[in-house]
ChimeraX commands (.cxc) that place a marker at each C-alpha (Angstrom):
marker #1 position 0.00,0.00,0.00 radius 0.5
marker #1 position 1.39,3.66,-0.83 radius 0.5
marker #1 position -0.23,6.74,0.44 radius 0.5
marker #1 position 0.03,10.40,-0.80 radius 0.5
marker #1 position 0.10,13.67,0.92 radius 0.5
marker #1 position -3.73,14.07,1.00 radius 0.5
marker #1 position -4.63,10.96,1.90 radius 0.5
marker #1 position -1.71,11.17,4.57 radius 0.5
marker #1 position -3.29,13.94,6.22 radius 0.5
marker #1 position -6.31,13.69,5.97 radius 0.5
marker #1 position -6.08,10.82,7.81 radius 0.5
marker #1 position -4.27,11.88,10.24 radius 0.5
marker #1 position -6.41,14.45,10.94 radius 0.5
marker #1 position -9.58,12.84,10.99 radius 0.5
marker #1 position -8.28,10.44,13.73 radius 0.5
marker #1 position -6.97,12.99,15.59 radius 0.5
marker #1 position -8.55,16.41,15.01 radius 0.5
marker #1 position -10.99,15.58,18.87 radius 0.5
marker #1 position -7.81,14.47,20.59 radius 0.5
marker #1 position -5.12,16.86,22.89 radius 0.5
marker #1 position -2.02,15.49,20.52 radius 0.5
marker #1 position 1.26,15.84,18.90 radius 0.5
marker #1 position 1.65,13.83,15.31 radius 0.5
marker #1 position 5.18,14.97,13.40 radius 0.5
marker #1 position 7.52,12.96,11.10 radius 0.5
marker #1 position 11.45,14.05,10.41 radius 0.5
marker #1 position 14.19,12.98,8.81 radius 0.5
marker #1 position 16.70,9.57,9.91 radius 0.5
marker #1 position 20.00,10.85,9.93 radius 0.5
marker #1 position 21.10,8.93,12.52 radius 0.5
marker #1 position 22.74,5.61,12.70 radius 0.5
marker #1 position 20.76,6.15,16.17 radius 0.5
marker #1 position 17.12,6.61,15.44 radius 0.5
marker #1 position 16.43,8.12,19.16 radius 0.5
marker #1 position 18.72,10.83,18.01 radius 0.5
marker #1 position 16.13,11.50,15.05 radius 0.5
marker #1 position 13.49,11.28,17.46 radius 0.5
marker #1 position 14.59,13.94,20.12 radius 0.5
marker #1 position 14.82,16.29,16.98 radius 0.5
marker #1 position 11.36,15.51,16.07 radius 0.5
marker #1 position 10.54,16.29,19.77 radius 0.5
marker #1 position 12.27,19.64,19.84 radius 0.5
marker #1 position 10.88,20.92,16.47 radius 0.5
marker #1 position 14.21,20.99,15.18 radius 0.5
marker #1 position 13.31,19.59,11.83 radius 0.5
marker #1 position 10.82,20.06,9.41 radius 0.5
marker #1 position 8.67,17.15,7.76 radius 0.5
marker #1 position 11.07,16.10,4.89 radius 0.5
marker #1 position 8.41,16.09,2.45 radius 0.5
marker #1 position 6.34,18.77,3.86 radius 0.5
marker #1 position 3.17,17.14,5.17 radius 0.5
marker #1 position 1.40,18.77,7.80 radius 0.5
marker #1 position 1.16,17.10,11.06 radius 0.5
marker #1 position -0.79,18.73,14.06 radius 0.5
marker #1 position 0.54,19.74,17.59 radius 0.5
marker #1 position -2.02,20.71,20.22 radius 0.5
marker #1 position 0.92,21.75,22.51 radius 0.5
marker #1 position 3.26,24.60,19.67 radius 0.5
marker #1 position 1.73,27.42,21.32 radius 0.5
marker #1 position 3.12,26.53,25.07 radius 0.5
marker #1 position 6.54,25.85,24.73 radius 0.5
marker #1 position 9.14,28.07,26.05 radius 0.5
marker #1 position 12.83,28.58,24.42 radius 0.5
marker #1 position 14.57,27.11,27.25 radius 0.5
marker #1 position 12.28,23.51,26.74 radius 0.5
marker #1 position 12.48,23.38,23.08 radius 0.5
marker #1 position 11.20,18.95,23.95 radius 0.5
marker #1 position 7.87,20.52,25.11 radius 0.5
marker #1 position 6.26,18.45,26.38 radius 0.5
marker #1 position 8.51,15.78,26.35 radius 0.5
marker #1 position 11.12,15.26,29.41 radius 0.5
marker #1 position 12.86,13.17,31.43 radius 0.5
marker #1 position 11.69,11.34,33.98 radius 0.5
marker #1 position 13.01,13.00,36.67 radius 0.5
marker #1 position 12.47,16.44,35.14 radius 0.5
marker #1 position 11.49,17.51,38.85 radius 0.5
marker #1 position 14.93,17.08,39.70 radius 0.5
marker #1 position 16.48,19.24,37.35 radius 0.5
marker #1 position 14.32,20.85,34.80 radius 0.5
marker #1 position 16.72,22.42,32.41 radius 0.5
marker #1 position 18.95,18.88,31.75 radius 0.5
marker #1 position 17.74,18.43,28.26 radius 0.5
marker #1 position 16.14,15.19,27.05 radius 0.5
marker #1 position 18.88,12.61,25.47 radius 0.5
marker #1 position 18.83,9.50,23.15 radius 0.5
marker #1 position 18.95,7.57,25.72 radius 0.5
marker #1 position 16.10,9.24,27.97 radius 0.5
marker #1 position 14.19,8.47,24.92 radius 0.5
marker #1 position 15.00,4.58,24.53 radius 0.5
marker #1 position 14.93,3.85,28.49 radius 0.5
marker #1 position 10.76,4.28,27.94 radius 0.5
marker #1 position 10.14,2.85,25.29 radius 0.5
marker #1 position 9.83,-1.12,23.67 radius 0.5
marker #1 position 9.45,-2.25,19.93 radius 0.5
marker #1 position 5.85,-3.69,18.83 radius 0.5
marker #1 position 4.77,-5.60,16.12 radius 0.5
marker #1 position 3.17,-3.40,13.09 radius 0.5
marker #1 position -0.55,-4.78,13.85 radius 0.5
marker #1 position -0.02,-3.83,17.57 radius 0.5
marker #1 position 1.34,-0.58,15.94 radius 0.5
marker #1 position -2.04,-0.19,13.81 radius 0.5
marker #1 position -4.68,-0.61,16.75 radius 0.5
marker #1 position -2.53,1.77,18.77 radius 0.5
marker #1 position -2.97,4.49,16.12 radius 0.5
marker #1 position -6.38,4.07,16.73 radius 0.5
marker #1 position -6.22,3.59,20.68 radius 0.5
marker #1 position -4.56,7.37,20.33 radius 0.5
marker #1 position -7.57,8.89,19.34 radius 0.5
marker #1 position -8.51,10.21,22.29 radius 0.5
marker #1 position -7.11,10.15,26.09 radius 0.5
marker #1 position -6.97,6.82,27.49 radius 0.5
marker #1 position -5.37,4.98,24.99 radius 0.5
marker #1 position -8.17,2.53,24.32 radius 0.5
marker #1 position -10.07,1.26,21.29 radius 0.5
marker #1 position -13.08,2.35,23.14 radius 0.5
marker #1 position -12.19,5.92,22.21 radius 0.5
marker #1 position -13.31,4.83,18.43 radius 0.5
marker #1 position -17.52,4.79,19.31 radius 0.5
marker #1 position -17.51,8.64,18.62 radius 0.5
marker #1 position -16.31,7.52,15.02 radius 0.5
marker #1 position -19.75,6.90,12.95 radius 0.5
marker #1 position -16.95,4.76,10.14 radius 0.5
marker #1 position -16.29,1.32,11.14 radius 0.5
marker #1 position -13.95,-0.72,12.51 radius 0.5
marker #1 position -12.56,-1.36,8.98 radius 0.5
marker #1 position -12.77,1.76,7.94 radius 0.5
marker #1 position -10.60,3.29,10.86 radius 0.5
marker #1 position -7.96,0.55,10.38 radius 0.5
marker #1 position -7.65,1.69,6.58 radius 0.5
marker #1 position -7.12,5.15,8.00 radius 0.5
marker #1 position -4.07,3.86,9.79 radius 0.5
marker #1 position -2.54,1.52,7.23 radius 0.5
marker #1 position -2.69,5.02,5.05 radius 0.5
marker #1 position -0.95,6.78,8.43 radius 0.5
marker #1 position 1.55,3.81,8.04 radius 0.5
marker #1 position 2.22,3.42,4.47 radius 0.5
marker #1 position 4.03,6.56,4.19 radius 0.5
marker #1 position 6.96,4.81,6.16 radius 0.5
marker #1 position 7.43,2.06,3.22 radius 0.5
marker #1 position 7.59,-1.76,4.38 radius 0.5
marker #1 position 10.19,-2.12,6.09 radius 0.5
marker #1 position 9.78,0.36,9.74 radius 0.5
marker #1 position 10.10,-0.87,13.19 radius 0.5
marker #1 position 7.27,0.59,15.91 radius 0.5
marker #1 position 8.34,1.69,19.57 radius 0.5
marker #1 position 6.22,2.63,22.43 radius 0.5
marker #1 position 6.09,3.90,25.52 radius 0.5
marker #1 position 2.47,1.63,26.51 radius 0.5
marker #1 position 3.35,-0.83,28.74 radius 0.5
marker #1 position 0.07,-2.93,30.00 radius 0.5
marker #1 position -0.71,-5.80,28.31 radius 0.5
marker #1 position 2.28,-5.45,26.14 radius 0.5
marker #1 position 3.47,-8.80,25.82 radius 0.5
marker #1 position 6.72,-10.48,25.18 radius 0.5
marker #1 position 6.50,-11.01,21.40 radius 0.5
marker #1 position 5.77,-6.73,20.72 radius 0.5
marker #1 position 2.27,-7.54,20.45 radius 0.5
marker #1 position -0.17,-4.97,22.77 radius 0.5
marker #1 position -3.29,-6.75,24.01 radius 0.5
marker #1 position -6.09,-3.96,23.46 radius 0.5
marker #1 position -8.59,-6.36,25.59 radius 0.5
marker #1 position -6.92,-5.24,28.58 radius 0.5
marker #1 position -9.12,-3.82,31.36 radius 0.5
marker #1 position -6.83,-1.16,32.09 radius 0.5
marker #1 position -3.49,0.81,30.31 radius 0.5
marker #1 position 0.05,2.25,31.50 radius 0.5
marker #1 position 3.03,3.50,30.40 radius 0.5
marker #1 position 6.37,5.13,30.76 radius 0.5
marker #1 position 5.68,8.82,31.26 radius 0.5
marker #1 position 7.86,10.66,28.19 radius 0.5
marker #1 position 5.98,14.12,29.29 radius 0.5
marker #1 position 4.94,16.48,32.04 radius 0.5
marker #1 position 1.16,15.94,31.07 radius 0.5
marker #1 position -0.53,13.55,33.78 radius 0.5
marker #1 position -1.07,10.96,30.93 radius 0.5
marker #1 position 0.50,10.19,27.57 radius 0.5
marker #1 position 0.60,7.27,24.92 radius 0.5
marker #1 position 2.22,7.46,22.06 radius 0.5
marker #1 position 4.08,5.66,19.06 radius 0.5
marker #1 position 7.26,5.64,17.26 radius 0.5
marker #1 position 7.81,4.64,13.47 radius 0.5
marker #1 position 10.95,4.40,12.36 radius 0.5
marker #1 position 12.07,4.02,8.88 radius 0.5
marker #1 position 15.58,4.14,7.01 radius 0.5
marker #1 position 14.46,7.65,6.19 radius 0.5
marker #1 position 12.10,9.07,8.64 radius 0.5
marker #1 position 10.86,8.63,12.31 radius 0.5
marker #1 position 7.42,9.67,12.89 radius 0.5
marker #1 position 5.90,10.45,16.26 radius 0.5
marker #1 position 2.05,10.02,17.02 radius 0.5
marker #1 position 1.18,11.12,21.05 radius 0.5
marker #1 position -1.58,11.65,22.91 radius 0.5
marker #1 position -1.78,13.28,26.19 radius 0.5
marker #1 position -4.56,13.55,28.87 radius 0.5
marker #1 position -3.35,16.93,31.54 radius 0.5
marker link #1:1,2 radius 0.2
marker link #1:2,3 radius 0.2
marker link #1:3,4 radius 0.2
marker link #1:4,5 radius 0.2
marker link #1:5,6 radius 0.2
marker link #1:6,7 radius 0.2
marker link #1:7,8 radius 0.2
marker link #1:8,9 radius 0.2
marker link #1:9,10 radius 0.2
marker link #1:10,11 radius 0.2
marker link #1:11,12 radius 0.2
marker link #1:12,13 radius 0.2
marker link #1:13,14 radius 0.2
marker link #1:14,15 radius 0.2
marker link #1:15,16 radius 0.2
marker link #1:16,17 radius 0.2
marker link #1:17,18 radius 0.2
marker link #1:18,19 radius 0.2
marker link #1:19,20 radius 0.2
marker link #1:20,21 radius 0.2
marker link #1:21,22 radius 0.2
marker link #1:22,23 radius 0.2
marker link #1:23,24 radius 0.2
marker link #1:24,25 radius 0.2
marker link #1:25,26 radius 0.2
marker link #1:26,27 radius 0.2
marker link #1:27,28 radius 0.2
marker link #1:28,29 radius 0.2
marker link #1:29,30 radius 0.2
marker link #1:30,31 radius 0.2
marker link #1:31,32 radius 0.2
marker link #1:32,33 radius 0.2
marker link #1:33,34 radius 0.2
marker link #1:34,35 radius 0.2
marker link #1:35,36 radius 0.2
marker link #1:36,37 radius 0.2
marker link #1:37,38 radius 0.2
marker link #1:38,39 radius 0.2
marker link #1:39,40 radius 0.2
marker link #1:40,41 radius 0.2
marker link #1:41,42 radius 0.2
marker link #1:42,43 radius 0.2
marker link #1:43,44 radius 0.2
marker link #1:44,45 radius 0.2
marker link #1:45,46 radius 0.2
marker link #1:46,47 radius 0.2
marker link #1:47,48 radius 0.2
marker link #1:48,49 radius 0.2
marker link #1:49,50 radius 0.2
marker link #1:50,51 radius 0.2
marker link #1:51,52 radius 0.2
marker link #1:52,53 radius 0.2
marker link #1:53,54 radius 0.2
marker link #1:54,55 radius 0.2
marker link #1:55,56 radius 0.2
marker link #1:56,57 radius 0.2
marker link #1:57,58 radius 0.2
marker link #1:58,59 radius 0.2
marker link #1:59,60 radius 0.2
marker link #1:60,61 radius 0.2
marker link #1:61,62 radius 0.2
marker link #1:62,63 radius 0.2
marker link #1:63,64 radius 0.2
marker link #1:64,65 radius 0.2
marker link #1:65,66 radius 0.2
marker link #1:66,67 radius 0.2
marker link #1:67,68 radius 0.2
marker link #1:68,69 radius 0.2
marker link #1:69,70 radius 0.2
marker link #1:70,71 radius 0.2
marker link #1:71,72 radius 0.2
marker link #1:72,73 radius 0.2
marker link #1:73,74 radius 0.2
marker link #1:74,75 radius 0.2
marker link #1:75,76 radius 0.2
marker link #1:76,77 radius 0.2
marker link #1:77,78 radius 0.2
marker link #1:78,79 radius 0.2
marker link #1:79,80 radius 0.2
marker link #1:80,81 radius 0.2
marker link #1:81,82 radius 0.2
marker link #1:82,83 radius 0.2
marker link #1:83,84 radius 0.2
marker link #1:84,85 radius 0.2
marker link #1:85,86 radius 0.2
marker link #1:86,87 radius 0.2
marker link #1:87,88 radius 0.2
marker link #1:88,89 radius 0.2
marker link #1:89,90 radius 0.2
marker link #1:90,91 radius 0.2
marker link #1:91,92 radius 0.2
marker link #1:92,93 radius 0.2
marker link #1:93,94 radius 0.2
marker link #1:94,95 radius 0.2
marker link #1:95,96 radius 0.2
marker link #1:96,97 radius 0.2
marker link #1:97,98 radius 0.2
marker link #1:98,99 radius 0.2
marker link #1:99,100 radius 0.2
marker link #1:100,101 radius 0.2
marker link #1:101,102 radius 0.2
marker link #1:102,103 radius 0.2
marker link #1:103,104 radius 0.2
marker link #1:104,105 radius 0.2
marker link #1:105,106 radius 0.2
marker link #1:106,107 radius 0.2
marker link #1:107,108 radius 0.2
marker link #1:108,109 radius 0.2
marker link #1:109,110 radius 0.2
marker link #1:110,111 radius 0.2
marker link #1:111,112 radius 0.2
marker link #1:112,113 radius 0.2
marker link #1:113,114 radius 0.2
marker link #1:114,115 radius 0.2
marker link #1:115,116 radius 0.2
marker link #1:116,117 radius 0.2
marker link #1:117,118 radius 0.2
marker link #1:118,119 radius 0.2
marker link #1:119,120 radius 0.2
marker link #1:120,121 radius 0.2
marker link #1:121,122 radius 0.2
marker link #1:122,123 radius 0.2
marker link #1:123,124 radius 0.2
marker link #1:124,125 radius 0.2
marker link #1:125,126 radius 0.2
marker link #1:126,127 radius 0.2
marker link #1:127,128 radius 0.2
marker link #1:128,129 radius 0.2
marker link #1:129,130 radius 0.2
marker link #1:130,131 radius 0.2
marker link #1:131,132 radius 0.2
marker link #1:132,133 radius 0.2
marker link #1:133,134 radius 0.2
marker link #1:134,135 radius 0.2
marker link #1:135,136 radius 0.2
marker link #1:136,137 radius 0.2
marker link #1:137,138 radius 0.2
marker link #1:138,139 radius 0.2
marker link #1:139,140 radius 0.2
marker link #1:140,141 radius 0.2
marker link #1:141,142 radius 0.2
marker link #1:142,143 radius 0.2
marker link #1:143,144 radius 0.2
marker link #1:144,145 radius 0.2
marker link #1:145,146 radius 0.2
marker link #1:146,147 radius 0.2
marker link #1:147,148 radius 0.2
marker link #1:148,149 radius 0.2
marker link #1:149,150 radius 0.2
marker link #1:150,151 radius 0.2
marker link #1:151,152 radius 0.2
marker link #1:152,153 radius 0.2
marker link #1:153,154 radius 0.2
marker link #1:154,155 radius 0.2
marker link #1:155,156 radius 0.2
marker link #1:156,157 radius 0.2
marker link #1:157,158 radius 0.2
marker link #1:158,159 radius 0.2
marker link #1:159,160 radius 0.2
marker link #1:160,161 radius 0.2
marker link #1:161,162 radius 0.2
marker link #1:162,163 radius 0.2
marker link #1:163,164 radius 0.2
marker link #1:164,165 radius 0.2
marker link #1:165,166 radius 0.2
marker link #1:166,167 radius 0.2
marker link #1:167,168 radius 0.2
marker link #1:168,169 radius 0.2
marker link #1:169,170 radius 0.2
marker link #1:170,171 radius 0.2
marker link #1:171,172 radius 0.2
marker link #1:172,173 radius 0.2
marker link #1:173,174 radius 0.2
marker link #1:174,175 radius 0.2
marker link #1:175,176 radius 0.2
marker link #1:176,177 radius 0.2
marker link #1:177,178 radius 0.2
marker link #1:178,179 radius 0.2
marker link #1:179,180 radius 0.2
marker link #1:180,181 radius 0.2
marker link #1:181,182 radius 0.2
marker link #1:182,183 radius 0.2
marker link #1:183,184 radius 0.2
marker link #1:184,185 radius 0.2
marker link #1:185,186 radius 0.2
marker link #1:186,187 radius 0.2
marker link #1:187,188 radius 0.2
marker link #1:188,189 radius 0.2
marker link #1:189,190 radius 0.2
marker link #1:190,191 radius 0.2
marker link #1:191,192 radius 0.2
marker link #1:192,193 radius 0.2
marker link #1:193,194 radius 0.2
marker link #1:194,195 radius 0.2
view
């Protein structure tokens, strides 16, 4: 499957036009893809084909936390430490690509759920199409990282029939899910946060 830039974001937003979020893609330039990802974190870099992404939180970050409103977890401690590569890969684990599909869809909305999709009036189907398109602009061959621990299991696969969700905090919002694609050319970042 191949996408274009229209389908691309109009996907994107459609999934996530309700939700408080953060959706960008950069370059890989890095042997290190967390590298790639901090600069996708800190607005560093702009889309390398020029899609649009959305980010709810662009209007409240300061010069001093260009990461907003990603940190470290123990940002408390020291608050102007900037985030590293390895901040980055301490929280999160690599998932399988259909894991990485539902979770596009668990991001929706705060909670990181598949619940979130009964505002949707499209189906199922219809919503998983929207996230192979979110997908297919990263080629065949990407890995998936995230920082959702419960019911992640042992194999990358995330069980979405879990009664409840948690994670590795990569923010100073109360909640936040999110996922990392990584390519041999771009990372993209898709997060949702609940304050």
């Amino acid at each position: 499957m191949s996408t274009d830039q229209t389908s691309w974001e109009a996907a994107v937003r459609h999934l996530y036009e309700d939700a408080f979020t953060f959706s960008a893609t950069g370059p890989r330039k890095h042997e290190d893809w967390r590298a790639d990802v901090l600069a996708v974190m800190e607005r560093a870099v702009p889309d390398p084909r020029g899609w649009a992404g959305l980010d709810d939180t662009a209007n409240e970050r300061a010069t001093e936390w260009a990461a907003f409103p990603f940190c470290r977890p123990s940002f408390r401690d020291d608050p102007l430490r900037p985030l590293t590569p390895a901040d980055v890969g301490e929280r999160l684990h690599e998932i399988d690509r259909a894991s990485a599909e539902k979770l596009l869809l668990a991001l929706t909305d705060g909670g990181c759920t598949l619940r979130n999709l009964e505002r949707f009036t499209e189906s199922f189907e219809q919503l998983q199409d929207l996230a192979r398109t979110i997908l297919a602009r990263y080629g065949d061959t990407f890995t998936c990282y995230t920082n959702v621990t419960v019911g992640a299991g042992r194999n990358g696969r995330l069980d979405f029939g879990s009664s409840q969700w948690g994670y590795l905090p990569m923010t100073c919002y109360w909640e936040d899910a999110g996922l990392v694609i990584v390519s041999d050319t771009e990372v993209g970042l898709f997060w949702t946060f609940d304050c």
